[in-house]
PDB file of N, CA, C and O in Angstrom:
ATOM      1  N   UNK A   1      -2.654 -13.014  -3.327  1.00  0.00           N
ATOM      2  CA  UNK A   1      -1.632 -12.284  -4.059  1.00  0.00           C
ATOM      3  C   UNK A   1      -0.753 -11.522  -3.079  1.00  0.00           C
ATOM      4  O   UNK A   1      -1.128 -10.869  -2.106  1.00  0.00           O
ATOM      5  N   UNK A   2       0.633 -11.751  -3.568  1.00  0.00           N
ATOM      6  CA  UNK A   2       2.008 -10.831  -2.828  1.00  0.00           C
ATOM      7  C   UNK A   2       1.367  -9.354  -3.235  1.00  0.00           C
ATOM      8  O   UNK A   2       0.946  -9.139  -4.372  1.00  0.00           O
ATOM      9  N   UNK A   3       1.348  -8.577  -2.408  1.00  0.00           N
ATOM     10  CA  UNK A   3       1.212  -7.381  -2.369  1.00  0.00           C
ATOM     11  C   UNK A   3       3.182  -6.773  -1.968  1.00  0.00           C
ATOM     12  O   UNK A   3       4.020  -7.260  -1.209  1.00  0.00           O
ATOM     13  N   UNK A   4       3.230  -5.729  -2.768  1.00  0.00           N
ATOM     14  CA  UNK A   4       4.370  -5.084  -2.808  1.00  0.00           C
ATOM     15  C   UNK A   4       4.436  -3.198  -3.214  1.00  0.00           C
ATOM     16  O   UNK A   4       4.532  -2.748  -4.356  1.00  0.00           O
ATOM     17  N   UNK A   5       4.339  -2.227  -1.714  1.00  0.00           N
ATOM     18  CA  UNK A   5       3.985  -0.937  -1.701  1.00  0.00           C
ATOM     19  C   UNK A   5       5.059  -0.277  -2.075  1.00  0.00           C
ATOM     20  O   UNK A   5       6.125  -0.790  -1.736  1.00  0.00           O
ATOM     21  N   UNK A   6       5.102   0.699  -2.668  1.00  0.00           N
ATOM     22  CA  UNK A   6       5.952   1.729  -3.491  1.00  0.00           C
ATOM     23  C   UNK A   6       5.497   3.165  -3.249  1.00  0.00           C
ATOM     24  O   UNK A   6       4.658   3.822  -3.866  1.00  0.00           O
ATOM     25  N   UNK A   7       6.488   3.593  -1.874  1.00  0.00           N
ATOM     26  CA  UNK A   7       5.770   5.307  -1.702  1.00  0.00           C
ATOM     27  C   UNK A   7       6.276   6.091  -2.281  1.00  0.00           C
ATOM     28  O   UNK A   7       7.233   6.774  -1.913  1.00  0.00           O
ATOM     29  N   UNK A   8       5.498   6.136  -3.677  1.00  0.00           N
ATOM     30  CA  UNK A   8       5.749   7.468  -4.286  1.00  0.00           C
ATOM     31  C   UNK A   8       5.255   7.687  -5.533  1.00  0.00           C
ATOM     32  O   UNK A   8       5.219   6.862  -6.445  1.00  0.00           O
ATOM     33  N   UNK A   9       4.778   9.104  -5.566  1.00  0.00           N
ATOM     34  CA  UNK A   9       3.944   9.270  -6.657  1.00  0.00           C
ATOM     35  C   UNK A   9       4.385   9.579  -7.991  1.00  0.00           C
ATOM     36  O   UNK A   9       3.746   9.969  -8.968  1.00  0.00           O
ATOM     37  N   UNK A  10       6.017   9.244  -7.780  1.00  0.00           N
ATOM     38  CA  UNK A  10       6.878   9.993  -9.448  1.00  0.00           C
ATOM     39  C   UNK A  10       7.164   8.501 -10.302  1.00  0.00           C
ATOM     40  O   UNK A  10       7.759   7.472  -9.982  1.00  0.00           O
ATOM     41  N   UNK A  11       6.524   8.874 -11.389  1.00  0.00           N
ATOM     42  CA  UNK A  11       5.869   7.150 -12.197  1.00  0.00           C
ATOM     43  C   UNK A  11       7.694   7.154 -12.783  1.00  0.00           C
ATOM     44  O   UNK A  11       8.188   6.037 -12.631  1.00  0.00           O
ATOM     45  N   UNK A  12       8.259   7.751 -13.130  1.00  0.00           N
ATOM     46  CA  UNK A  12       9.640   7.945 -13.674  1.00  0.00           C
ATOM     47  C   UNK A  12      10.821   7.238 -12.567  1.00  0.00           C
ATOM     48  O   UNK A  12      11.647   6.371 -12.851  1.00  0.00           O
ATOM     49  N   UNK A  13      10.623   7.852 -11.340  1.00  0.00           N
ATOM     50  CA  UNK A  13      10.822   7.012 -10.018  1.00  0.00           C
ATOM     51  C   UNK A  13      11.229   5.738  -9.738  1.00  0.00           C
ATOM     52  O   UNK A  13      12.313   5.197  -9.518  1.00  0.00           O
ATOM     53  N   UNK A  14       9.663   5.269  -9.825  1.00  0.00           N
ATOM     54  CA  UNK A  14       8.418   3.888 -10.086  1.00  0.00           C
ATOM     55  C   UNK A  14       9.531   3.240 -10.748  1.00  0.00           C
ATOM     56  O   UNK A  14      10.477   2.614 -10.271  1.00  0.00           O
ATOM     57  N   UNK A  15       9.227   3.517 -11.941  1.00  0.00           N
ATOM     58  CA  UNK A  15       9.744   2.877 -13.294  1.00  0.00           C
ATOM     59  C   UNK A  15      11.353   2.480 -13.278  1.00  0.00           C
ATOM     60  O   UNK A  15      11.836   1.349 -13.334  1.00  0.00           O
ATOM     61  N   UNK A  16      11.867   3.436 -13.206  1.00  0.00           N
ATOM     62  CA  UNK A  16      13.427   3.065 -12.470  1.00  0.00           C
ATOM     63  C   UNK A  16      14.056   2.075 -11.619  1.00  0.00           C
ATOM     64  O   UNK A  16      15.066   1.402 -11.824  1.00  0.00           O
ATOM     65  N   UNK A  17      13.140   2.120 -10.459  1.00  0.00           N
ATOM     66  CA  UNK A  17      13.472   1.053  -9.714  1.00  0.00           C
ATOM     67  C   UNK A  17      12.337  -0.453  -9.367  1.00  0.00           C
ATOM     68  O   UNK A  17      12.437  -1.326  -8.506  1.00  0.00           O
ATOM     69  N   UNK A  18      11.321  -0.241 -10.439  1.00  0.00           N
ATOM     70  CA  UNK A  18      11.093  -1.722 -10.872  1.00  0.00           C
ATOM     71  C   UNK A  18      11.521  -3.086 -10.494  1.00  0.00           C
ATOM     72  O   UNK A  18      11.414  -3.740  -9.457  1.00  0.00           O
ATOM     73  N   UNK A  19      12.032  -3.311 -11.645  1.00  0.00           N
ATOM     74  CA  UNK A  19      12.929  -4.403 -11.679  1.00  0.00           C
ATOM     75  C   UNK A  19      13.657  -4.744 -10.131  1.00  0.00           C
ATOM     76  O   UNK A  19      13.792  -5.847  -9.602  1.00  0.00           O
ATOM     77  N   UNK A  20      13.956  -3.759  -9.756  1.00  0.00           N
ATOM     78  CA  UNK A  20      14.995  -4.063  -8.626  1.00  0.00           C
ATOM     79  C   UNK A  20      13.933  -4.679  -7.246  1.00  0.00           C
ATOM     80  O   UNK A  20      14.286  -5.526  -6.426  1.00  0.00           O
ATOM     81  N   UNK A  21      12.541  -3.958  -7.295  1.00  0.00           N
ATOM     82  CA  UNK A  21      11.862  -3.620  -6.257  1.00  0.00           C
ATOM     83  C   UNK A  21      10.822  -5.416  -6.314  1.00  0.00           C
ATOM     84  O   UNK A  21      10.205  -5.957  -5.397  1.00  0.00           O
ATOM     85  N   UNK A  22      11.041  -5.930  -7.914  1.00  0.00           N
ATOM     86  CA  UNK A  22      10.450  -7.228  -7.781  1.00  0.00           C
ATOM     87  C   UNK A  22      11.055  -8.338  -7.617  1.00  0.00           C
ATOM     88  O   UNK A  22      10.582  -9.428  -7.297  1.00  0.00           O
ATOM     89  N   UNK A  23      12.578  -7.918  -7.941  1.00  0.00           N
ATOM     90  CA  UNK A  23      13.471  -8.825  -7.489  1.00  0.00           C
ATOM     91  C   UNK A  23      13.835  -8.885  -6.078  1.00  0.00           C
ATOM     92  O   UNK A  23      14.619  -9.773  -5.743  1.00  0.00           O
ATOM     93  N   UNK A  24      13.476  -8.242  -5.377  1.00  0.00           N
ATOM     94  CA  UNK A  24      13.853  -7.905  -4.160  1.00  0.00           C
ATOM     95  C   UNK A  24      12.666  -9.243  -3.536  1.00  0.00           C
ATOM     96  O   UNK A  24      11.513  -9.515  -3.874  1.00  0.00           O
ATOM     97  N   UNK A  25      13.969 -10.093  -2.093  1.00  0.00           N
ATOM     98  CA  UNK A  25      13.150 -10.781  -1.015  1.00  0.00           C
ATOM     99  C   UNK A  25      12.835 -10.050  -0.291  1.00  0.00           C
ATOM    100  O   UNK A  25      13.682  -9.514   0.423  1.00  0.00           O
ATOM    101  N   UNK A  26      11.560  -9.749  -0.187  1.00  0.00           N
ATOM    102  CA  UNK A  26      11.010  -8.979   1.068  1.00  0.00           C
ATOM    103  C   UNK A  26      10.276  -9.840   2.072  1.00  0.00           C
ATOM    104  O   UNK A  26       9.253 -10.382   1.653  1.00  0.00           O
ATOM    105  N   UNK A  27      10.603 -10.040   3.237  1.00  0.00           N
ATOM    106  CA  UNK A  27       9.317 -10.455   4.035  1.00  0.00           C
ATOM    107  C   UNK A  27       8.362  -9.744   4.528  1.00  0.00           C
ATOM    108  O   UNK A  27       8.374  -8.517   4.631  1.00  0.00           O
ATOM    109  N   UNK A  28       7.153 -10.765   4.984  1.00  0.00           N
ATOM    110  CA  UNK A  28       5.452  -9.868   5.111  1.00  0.00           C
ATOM    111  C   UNK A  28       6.169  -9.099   6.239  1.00  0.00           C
ATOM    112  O   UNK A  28       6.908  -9.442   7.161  1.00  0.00           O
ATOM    113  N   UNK A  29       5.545  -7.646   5.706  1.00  0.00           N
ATOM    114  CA  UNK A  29       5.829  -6.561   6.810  1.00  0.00           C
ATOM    115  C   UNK A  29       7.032  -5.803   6.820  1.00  0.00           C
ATOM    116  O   UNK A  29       7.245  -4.673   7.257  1.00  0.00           O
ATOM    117  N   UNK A  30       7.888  -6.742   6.181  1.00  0.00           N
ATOM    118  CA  UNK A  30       9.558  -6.228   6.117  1.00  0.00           C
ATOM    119  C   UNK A  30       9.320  -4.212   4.923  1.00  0.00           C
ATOM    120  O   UNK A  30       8.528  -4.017   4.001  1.00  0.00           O
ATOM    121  N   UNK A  31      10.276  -3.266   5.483  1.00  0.00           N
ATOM    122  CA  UNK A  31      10.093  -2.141   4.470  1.00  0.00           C
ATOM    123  C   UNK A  31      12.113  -2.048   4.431  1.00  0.00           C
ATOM    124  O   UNK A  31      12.974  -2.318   5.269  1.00  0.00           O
ATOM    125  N   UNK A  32      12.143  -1.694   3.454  1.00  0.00           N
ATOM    126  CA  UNK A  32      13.803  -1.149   3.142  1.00  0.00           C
ATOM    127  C   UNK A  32      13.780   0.045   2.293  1.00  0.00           C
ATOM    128  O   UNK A  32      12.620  -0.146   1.928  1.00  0.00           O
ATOM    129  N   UNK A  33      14.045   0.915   1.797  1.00  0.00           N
ATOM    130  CA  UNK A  33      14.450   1.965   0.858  1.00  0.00           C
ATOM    131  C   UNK A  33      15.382   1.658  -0.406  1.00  0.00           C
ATOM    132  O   UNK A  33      16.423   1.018  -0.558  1.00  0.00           O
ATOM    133  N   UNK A  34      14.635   2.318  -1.155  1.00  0.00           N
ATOM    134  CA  UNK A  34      15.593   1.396  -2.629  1.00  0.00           C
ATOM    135  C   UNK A  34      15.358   2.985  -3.414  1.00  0.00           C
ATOM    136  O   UNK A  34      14.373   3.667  -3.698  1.00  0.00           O
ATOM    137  N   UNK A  35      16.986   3.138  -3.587  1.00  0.00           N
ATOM    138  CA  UNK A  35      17.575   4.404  -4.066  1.00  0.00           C
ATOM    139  C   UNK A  35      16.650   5.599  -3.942  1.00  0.00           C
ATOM    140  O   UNK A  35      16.315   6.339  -4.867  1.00  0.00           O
ATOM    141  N   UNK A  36      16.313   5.677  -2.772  1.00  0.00           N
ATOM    142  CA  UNK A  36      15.616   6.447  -1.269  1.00  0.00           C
ATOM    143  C   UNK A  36      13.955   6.588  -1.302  1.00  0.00           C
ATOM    144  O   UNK A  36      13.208   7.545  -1.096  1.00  0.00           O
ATOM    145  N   UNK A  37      13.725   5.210  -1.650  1.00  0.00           N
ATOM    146  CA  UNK A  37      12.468   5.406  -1.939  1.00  0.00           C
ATOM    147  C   UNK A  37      11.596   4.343  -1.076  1.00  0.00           C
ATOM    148  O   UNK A  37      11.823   3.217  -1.519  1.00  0.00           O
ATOM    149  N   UNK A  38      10.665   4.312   0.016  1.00  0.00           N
ATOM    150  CA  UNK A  38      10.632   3.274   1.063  1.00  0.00           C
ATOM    151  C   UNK A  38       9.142   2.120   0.086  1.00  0.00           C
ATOM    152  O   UNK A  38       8.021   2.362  -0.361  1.00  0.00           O
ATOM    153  N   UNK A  39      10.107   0.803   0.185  1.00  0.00           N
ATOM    154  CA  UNK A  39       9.448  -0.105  -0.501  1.00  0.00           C
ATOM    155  C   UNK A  39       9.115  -1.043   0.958  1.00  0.00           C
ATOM    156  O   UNK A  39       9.806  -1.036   1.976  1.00  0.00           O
ATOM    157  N   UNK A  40       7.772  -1.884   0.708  1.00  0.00           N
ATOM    158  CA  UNK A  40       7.406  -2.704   1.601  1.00  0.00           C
ATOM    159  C   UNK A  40       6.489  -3.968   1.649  1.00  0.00           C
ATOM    160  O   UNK A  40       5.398  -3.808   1.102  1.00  0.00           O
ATOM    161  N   UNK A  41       6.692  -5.011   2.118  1.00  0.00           N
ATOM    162  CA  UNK A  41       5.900  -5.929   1.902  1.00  0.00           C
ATOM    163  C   UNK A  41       4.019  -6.036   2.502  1.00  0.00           C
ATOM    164  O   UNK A  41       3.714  -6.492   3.604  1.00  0.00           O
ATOM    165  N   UNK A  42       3.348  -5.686   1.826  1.00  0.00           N
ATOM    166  CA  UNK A  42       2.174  -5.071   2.858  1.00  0.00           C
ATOM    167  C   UNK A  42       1.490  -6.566   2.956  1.00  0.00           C
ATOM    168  O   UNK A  42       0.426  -6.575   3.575  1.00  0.00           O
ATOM    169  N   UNK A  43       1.820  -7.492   2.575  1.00  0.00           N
ATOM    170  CA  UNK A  43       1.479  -8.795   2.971  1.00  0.00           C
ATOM    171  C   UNK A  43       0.380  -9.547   2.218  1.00  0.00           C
ATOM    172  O   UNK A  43       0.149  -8.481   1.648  1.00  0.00           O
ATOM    173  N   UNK A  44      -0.205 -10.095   1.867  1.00  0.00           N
ATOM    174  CA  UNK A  44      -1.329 -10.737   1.076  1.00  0.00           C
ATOM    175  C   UNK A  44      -2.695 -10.219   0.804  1.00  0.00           C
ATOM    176  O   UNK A  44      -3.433 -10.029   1.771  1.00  0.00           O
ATOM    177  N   UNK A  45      -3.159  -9.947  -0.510  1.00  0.00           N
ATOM    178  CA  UNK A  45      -4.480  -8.803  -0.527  1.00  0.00           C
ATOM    179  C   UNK A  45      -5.371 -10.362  -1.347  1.00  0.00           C
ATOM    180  O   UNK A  45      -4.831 -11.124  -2.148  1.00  0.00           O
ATOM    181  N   UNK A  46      -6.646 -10.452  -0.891  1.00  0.00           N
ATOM    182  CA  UNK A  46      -7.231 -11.065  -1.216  1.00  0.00           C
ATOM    183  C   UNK A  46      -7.756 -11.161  -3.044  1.00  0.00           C
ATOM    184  O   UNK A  46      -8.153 -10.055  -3.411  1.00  0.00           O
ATOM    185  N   UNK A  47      -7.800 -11.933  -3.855  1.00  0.00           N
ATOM    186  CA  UNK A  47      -8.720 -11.642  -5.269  1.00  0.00           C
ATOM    187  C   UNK A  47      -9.371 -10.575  -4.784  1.00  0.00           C
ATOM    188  O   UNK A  47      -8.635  -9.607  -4.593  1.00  0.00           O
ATOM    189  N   UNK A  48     -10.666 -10.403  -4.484  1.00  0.00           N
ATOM    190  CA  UNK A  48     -11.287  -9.410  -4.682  1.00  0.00           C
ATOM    191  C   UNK A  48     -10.639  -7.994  -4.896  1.00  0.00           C
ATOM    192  O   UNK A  48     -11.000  -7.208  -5.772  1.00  0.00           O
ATOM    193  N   UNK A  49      -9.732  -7.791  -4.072  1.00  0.00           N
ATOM    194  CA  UNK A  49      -8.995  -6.671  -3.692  1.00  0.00           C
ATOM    195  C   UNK A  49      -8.594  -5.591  -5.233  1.00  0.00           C
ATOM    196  O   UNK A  49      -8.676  -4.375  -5.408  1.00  0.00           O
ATOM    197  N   UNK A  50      -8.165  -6.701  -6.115  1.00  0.00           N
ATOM    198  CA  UNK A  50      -7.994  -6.032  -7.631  1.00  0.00           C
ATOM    199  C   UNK A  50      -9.006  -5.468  -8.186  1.00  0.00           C
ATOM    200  O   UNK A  50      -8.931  -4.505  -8.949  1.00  0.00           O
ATOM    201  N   UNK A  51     -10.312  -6.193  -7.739  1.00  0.00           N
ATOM    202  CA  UNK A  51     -11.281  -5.980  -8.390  1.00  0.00           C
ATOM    203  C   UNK A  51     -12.317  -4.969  -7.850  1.00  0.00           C
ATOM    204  O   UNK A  51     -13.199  -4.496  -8.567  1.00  0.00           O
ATOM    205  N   UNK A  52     -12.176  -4.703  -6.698  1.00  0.00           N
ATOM    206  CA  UNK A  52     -12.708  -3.562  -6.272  1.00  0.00           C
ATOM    207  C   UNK A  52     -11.849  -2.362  -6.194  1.00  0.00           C
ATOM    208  O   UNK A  52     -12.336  -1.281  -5.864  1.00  0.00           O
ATOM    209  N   UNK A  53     -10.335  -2.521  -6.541  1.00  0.00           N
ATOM    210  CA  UNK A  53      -9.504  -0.866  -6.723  1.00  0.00           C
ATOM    211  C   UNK A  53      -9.704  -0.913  -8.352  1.00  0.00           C
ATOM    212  O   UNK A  53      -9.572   0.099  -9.040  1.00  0.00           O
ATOM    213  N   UNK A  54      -9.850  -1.475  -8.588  1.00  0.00           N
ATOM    214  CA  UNK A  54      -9.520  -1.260 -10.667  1.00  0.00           C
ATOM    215  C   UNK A  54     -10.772  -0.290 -10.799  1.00  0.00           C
ATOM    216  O   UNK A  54     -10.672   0.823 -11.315  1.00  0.00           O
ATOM    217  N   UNK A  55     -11.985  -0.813 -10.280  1.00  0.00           N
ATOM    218  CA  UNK A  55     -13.386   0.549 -10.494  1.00  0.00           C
ATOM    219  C   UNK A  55     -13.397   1.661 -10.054  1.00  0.00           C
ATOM    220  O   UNK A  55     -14.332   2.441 -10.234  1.00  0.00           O
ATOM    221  N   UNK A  56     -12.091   1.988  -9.234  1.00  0.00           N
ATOM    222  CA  UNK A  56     -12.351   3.325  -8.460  1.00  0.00           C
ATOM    223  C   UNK A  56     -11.803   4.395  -9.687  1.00  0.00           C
ATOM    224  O   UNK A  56     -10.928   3.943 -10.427  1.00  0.00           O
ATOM    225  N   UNK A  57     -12.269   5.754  -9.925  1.00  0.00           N
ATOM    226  CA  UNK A  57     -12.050   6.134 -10.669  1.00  0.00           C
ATOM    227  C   UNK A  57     -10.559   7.036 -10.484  1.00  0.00           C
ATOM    228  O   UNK A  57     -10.175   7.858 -11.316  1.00  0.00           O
ATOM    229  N   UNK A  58      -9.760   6.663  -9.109  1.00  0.00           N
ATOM    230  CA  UNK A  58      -8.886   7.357  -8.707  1.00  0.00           C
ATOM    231  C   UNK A  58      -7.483   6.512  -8.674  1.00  0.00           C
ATOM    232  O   UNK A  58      -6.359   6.850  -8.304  1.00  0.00           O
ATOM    233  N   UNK A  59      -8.125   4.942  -9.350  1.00  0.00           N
ATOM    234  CA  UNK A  59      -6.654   4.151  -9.435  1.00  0.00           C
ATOM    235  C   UNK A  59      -6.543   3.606 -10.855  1.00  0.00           C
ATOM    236  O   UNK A  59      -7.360   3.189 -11.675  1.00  0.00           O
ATOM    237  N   UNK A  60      -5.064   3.788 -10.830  1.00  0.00           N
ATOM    238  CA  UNK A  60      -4.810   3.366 -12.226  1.00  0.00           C
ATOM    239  C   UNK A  60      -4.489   1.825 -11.865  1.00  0.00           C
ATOM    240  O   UNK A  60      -4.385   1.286 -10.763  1.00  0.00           O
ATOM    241  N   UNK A  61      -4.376   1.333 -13.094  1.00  0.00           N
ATOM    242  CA  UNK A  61      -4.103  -0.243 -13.301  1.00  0.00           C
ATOM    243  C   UNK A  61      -3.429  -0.595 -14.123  1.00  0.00           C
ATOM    244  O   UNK A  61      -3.974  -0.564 -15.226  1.00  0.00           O
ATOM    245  N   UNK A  62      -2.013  -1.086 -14.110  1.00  0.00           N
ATOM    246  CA  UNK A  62      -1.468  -1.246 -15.002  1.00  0.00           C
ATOM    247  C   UNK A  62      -0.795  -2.702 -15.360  1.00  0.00           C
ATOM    248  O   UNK A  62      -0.173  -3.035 -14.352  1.00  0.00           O
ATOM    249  N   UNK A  63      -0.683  -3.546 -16.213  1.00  0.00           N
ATOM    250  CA  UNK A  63      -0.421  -4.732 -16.116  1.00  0.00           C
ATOM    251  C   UNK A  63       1.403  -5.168 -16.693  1.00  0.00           C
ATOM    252  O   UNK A  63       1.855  -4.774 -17.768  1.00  0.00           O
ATOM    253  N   UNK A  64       2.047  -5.871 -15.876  1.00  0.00           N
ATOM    254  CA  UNK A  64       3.280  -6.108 -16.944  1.00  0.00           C
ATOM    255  C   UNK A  64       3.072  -8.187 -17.037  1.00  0.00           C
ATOM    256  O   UNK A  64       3.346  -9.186 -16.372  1.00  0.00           O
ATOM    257  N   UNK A  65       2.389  -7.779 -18.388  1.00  0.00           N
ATOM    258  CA  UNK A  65       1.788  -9.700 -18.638  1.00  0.00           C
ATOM    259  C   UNK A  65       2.987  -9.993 -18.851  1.00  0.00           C
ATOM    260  O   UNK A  65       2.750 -11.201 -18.875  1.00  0.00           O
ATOM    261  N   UNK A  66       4.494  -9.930 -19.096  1.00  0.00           N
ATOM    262  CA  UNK A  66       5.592 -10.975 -19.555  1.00  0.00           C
ATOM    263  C   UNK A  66       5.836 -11.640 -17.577  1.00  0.00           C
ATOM    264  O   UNK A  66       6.336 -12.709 -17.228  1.00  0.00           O
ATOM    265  N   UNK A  67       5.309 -10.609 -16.750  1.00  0.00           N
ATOM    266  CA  UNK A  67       5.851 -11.234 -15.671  1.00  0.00           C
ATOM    267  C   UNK A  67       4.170 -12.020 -14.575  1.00  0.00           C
ATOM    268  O   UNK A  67       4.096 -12.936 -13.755  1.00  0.00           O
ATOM    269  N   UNK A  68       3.152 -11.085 -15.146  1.00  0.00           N
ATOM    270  CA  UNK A  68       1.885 -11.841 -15.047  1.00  0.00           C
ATOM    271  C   UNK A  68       1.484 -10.735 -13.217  1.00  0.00           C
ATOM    272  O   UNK A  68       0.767 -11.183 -12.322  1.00  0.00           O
ATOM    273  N   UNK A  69       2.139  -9.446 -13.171  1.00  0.00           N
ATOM    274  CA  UNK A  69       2.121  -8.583 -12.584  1.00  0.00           C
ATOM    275  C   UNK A  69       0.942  -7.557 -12.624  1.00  0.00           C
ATOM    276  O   UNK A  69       1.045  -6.984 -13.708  1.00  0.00           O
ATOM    277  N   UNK A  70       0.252  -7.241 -12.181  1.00  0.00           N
ATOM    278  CA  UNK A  70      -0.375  -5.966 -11.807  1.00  0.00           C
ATOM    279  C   UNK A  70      -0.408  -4.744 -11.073  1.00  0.00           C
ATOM    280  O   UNK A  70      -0.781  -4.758  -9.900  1.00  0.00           O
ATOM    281  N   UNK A  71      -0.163  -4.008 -11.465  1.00  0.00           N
ATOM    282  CA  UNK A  71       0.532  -2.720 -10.418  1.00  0.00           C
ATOM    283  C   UNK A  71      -0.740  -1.827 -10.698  1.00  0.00           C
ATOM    284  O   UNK A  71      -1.306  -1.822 -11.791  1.00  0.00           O
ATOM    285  N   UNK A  72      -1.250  -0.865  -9.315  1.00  0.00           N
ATOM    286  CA  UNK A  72      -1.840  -0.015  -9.005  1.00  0.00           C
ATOM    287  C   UNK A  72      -1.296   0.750  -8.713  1.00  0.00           C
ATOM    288  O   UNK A  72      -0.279   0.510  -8.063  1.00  0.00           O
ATOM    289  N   UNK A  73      -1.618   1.982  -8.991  1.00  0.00           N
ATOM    290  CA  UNK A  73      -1.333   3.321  -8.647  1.00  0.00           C
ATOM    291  C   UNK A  73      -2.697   4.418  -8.086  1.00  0.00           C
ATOM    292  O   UNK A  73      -3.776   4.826  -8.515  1.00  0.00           O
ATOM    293  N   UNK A  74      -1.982   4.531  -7.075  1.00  0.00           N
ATOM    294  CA  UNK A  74      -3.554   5.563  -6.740  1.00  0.00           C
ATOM    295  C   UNK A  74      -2.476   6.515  -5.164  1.00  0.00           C
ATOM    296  O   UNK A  74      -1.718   6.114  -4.280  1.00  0.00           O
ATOM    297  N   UNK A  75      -2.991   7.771  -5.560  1.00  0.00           N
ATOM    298  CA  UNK A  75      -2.262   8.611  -4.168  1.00  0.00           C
ATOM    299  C   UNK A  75      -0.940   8.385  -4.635  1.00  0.00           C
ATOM    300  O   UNK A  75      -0.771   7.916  -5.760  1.00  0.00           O
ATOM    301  N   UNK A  76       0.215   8.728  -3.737  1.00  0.00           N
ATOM    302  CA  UNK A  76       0.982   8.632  -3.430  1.00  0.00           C
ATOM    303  C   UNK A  76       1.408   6.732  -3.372  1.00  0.00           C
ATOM    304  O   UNK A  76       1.708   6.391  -2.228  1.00  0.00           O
ATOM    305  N   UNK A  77       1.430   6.193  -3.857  1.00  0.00           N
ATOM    306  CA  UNK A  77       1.491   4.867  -4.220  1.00  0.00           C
ATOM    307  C   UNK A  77       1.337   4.022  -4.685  1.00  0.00           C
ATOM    308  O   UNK A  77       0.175   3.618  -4.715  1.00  0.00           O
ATOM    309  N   UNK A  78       2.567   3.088  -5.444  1.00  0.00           N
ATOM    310  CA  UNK A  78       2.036   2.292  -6.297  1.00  0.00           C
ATOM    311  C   UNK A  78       1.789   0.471  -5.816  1.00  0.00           C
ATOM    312  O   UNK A  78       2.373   0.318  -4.744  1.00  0.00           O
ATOM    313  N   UNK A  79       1.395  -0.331  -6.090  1.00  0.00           N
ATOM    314  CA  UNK A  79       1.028  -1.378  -5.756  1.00  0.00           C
ATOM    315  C   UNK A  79       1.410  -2.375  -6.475  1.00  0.00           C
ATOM    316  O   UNK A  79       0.812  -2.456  -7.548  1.00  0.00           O
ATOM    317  N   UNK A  80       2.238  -3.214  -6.262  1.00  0.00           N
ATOM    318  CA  UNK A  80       2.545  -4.441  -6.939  1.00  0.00           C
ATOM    319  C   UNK A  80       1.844  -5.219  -6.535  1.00  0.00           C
ATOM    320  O   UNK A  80       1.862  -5.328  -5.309  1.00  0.00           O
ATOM    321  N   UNK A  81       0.920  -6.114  -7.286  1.00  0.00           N
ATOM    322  CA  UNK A  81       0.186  -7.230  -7.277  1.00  0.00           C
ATOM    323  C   UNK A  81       1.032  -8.529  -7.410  1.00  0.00           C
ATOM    324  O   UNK A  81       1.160  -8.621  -8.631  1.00  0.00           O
ATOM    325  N   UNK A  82       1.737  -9.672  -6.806  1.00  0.00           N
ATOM    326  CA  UNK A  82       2.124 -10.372  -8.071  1.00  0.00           C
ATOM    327  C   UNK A  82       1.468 -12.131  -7.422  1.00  0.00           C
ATOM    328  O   UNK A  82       1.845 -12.642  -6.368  1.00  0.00           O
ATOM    329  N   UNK A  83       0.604 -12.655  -8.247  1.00  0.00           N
ATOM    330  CA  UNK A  83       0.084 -13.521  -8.155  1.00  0.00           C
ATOM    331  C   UNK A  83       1.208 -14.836  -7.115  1.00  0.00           C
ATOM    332  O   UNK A  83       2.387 -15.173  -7.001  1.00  0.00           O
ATOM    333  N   UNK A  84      -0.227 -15.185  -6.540  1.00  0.00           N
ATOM    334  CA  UNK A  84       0.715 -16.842  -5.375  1.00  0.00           C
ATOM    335  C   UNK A  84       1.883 -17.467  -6.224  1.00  0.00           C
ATOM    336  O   UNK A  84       3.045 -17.353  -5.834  1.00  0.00           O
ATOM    337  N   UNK A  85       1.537 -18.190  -7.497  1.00  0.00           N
ATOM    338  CA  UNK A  85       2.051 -18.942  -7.902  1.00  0.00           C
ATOM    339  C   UNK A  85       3.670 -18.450  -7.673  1.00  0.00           C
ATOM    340  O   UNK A  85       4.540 -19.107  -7.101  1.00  0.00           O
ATOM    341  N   UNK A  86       3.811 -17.138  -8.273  1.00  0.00           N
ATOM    342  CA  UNK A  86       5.271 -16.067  -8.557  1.00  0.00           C
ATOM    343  C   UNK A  86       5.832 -15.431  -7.265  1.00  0.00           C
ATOM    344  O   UNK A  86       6.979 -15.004  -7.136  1.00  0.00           O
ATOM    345  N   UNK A  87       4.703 -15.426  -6.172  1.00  0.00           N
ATOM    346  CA  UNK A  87       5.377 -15.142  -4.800  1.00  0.00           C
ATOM    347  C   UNK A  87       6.466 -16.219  -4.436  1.00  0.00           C
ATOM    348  O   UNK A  87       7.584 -16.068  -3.944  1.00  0.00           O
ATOM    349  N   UNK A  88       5.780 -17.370  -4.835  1.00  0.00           N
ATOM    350  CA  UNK A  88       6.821 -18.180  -4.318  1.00  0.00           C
ATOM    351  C   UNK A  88       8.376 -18.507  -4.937  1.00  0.00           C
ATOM    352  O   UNK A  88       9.254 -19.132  -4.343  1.00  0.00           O
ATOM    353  N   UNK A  89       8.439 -18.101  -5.858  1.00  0.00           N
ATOM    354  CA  UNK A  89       9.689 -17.780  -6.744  1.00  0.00           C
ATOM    355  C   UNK A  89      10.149 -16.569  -6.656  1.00  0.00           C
ATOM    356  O   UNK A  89      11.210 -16.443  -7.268  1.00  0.00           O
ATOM    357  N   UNK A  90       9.752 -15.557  -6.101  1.00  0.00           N
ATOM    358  CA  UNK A  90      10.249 -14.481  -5.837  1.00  0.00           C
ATOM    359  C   UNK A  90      10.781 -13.942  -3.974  1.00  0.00           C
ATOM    360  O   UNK A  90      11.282 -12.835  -3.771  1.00  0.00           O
TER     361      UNK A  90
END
């Protein structure tokens, strides 16, 4: 899975620049700022990886199924999950 980092902890923020932040080509490693907020490609997180942050009792998990997305939130950051198949279209 495309992993895609979001520093910042204001979900209103988050939410705002969405859309923009999944439409966005990023390459592995590549970071840019999107309406001053530093977004980045943190590069490929293995299956397991969902499945051992979803139990922690300090990350949230949130799903957007029309795009087949999973976003984490924990700290100061949120986490776009977005499955192989959709990396490659994105």
């Amino acid at each position: 899975m495309k992993c895609i980092s979001v520093y910042t902890d204001n979900f209103e923020m988050f939410s705002d620049i969405f859309d923009a932040v999944v439409e966005s080509k990023l390459s592995e490693n590549e970071e840019k700022e999107v309406e001053g907020i530093t977004v980045s490609h943190s590069g490929d997180v293995p299956e397991h990886y969902l499945d051992r942050m979803s139990v922690k009792p300090e990350v949230v998990v949130m799903k957007d199924k029309s795009r087949g997305l999973t976003i984490l939130q924990h700290g100061k950051v949120f986490e776009i999950l977005i499955p192989e198949l959709e990396s490659a279209s994105i």
